[in-house]
C-alpha positions as CSV (number, residue, x, y, z in Angstrom):
1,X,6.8,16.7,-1.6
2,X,3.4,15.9,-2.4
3,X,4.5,15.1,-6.0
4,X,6.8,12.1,-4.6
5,X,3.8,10.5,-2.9
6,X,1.2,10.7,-5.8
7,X,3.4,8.9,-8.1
8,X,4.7,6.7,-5.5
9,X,1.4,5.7,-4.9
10,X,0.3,5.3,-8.4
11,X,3.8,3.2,-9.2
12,X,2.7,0.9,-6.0
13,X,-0.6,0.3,-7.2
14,X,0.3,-0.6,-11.0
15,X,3.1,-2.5,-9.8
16,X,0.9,-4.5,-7.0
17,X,-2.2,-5.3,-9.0
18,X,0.0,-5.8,-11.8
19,X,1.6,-8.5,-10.3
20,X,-1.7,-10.1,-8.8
21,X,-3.4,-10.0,-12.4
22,X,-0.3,-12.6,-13.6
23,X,-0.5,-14.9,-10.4
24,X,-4.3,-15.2,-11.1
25,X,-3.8,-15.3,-14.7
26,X,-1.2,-18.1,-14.1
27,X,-3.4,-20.0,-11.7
28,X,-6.9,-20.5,-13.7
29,X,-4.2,-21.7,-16.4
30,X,-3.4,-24.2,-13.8
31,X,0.4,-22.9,-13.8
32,X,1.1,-24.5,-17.0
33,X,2.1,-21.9,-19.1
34,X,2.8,-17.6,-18.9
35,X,2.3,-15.9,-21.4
36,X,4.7,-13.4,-22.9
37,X,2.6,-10.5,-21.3
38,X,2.3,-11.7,-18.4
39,X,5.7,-12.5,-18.0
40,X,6.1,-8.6,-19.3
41,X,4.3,-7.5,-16.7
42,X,5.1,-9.6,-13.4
43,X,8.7,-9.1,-13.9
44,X,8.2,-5.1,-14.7
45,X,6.2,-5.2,-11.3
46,X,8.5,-7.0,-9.0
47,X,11.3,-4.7,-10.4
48,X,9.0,-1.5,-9.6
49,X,8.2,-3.0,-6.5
50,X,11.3,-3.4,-5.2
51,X,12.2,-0.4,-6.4
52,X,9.2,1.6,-4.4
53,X,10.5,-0.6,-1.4
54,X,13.8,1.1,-1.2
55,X,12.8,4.7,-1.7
56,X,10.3,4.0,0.7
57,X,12.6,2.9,3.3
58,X,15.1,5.3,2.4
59,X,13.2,8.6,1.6
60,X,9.6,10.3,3.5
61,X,6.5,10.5,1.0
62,X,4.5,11.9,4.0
63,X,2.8,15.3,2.8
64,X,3.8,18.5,5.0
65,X,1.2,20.0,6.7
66,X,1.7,23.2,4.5
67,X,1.6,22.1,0.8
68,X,5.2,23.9,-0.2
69,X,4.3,26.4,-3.4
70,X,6.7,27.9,-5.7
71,X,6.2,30.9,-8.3
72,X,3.4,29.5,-10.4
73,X,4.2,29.0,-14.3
74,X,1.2,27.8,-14.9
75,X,-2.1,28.5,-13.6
76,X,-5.1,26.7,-14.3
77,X,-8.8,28.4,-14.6
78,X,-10.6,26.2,-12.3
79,X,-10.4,25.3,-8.4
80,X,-8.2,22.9,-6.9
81,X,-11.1,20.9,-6.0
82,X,-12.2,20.6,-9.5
83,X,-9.0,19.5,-10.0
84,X,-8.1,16.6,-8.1
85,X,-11.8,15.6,-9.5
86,X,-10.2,15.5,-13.2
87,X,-7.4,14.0,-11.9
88,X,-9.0,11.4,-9.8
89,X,-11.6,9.9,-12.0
90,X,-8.7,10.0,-15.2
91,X,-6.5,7.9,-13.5
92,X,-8.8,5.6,-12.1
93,X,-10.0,4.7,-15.9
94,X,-6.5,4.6,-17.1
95,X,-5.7,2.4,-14.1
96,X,-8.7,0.1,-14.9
97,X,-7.9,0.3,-19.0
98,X,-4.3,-0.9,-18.0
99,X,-5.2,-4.0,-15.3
100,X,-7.6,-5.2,-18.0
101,X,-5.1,-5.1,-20.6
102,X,-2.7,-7.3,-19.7
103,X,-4.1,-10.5,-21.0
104,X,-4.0,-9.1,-24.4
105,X,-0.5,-6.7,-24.2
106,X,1.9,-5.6,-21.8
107,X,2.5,-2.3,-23.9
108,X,-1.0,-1.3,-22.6
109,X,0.0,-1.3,-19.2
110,X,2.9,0.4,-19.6
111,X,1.6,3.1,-21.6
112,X,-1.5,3.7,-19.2
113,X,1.2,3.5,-16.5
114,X,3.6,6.1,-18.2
115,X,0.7,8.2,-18.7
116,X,-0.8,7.8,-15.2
117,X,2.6,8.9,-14.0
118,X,2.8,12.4,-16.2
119,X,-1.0,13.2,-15.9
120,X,-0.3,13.1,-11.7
121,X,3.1,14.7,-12.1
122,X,1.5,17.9,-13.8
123,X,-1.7,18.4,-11.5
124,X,0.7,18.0,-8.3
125,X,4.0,19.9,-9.8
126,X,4.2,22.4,-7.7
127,X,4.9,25.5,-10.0
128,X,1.0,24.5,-11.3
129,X,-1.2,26.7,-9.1
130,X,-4.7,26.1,-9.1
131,X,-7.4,29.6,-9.3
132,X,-8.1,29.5,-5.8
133,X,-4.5,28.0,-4.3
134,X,-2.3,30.3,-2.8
135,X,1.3,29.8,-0.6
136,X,-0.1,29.6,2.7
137,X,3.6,30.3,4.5
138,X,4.0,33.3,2.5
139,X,0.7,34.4,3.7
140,X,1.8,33.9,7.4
141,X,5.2,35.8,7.0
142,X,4.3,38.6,4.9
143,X,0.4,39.5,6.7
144,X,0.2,42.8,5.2
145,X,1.1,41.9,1.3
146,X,-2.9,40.5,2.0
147,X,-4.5,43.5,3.8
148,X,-8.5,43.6,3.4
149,X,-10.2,45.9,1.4
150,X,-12.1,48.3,3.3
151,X,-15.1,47.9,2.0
152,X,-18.5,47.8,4.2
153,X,-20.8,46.1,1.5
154,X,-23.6,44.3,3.0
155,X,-22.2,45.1,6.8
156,X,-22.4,48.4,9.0
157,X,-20.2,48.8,11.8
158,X,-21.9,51.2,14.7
159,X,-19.3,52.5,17.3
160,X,-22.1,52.4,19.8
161,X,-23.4,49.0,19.0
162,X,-20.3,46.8,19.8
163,X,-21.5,44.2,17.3
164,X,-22.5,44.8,13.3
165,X,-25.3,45.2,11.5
166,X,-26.2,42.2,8.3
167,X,-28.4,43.7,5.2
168,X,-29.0,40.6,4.4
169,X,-31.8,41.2,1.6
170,X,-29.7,44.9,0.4
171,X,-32.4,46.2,-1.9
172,X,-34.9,46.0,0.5
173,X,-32.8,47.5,3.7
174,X,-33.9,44.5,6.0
175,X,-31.2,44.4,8.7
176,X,-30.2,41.9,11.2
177,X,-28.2,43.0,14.6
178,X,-26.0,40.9,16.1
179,X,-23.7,41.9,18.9
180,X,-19.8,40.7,19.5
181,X,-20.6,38.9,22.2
182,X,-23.9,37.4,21.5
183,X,-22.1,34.7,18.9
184,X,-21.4,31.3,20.2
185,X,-19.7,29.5,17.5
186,X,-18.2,29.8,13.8
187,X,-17.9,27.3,11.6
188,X,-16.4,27.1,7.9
189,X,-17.0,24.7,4.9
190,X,-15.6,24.9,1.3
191,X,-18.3,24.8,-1.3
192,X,-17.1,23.9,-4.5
193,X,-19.2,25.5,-7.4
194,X,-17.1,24.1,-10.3
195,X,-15.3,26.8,-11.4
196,X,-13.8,27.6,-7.8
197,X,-14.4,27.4,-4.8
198,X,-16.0,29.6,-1.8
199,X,-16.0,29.2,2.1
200,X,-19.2,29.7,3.8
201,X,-19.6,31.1,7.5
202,X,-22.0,30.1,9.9
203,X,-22.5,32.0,13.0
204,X,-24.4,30.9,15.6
205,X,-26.3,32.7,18.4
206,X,-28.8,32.0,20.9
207,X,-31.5,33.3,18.5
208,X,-29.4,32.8,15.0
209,X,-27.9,31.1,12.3
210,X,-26.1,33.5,9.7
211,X,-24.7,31.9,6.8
212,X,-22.5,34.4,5.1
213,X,-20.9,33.2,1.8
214,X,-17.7,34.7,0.5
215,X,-18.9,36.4,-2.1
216,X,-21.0,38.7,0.0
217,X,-20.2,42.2,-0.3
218,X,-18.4,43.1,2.3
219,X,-17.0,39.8,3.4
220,X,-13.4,40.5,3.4
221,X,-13.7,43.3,5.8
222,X,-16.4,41.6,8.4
223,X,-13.6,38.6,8.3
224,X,-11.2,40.9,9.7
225,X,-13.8,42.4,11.9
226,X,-14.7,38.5,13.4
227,X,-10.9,37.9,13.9
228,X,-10.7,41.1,15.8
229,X,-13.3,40.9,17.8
230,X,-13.5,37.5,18.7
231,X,-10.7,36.5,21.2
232,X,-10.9,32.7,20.3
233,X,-10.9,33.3,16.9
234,X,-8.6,30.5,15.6
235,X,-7.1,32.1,12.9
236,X,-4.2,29.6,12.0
237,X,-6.6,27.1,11.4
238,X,-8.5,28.6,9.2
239,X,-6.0,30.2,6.9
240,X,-4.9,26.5,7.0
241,X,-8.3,25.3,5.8
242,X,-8.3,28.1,3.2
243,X,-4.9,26.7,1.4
244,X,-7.3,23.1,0.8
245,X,-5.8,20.9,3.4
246,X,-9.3,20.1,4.6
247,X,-12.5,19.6,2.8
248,X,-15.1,18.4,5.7
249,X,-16.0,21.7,8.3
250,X,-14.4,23.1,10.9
251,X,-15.2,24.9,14.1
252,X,-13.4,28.1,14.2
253,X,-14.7,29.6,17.2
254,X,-16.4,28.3,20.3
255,X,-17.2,30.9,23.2
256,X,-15.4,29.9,26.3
């Protein structure tokens, strides 16, 4: 579970740099004397090391490739991405806060260590659901609980054309065609505007490059549209990207 291997990463580090704070403590002391801290803290890290050791050996911190979700009980307002950003930059100060205390007091450490610990445990629990995560295996059993909307928006559909049409500036009517078979490539990228998150589309053709955001009216139905009509459309790997397993952008589609 990917709640084993956050703390057992945050235990390993604590524990390891913990350790090499008291040895280079120890040695610009000339290894005359330990403090009572120190001491504190190098046997409280051997102890965690060794015990990180053994689970290591014995148990599998590796994350699955689909991120196991259960009933949410709580749900937070923001993305996930804006959430491992909190998470991230509060543990690196506690972390920091903690190493540079141990000269003065061992309680320090522990505490920024306790807290590090509970402040991971929350944001990777998995009954906490961020506002854009969702269970991507229940997504690939149960396909019609998350049906499309039917809704053409910004996109018209001809019978005759064999392609779609884009109003890409609505108000004024202006149109762009693009047929089926005309698009080389799709690529996807997750945009993070702070509150959540949106995938971008970008189609390429031998005369075109149409971004299409989310948001865009329509959207959900043109998606289904692509994955119809395209017969490469690799649409594993994108629901995949869409559960935030990847960040960087990926090719979707390539015409064979």
């Amino acid at each position: 579970m990917k709640i084993i291997k956050a703390v057992s990463n945050i235990i390993f580090l604590y524990s390891s740099f913990g350790l090499g704070a008291c040895l280079l403590l120890l040695f610009f002391d000339d290894f005359q004397q330990v403090e009572k801290s120190s001491m504190i803290v190098a046997i409280s890290s051997v102890l965690l090391l060794m015990i990180w050791m053994i689970a290591r050996y014995r148990f599998e911190f590796e994350d699955s490739f689909f991120t196991k979700k259960v009933p949410a009980k709580i749900r937070l307002p923001i993305s996930e991405a804006t959430i491992y950003k909190i998470e991230s930059w509060f543990t690196v100060i506690l972390f920091i806060l903690g190493i540079i205390s141990i000269p003065v007091t061992w309680v320090l450490w522990l505490c920024c260590l306790s807290l590090s610990v509970c402040w991971i445990s929350f944001f990777h629990h998995p009954h906490v659901w961020a506002k854009d995560s969702f269970d991507v295996m229940d997504r690939i059993k149960h396909r019609d609980k998350y049906r499309k909307d039917d809704e053409d928006g910004c996109f018209n559909y001809p019978i005759s054309l064999h392609g779609f049409e884009y109003f890409y500036k609505h108000q004024n009517k202006e149109k762009l065609t693009v047929l089926w078979r005309d698009i080389l490539s799709v690529d996807a990228t997750m945009v993070d505007l702070g509150t959540y998150s949106e995938i971008r589309l970008f189609i390429l053709t031998n005369s075109e490059i149409l971004q299409i955001e989310e948001s865009t009216s329509g959207y959900l139905k043109f998606f289904e549209k692509l994955q119809d009509h395209l017969e490469n459309f690799d649409s594993m790997k994108m629901l995949i990207y869409m559960s935030g397993q990847f960040s960087e952008t990926i090719n979707v589609y390539k015409k064979q």
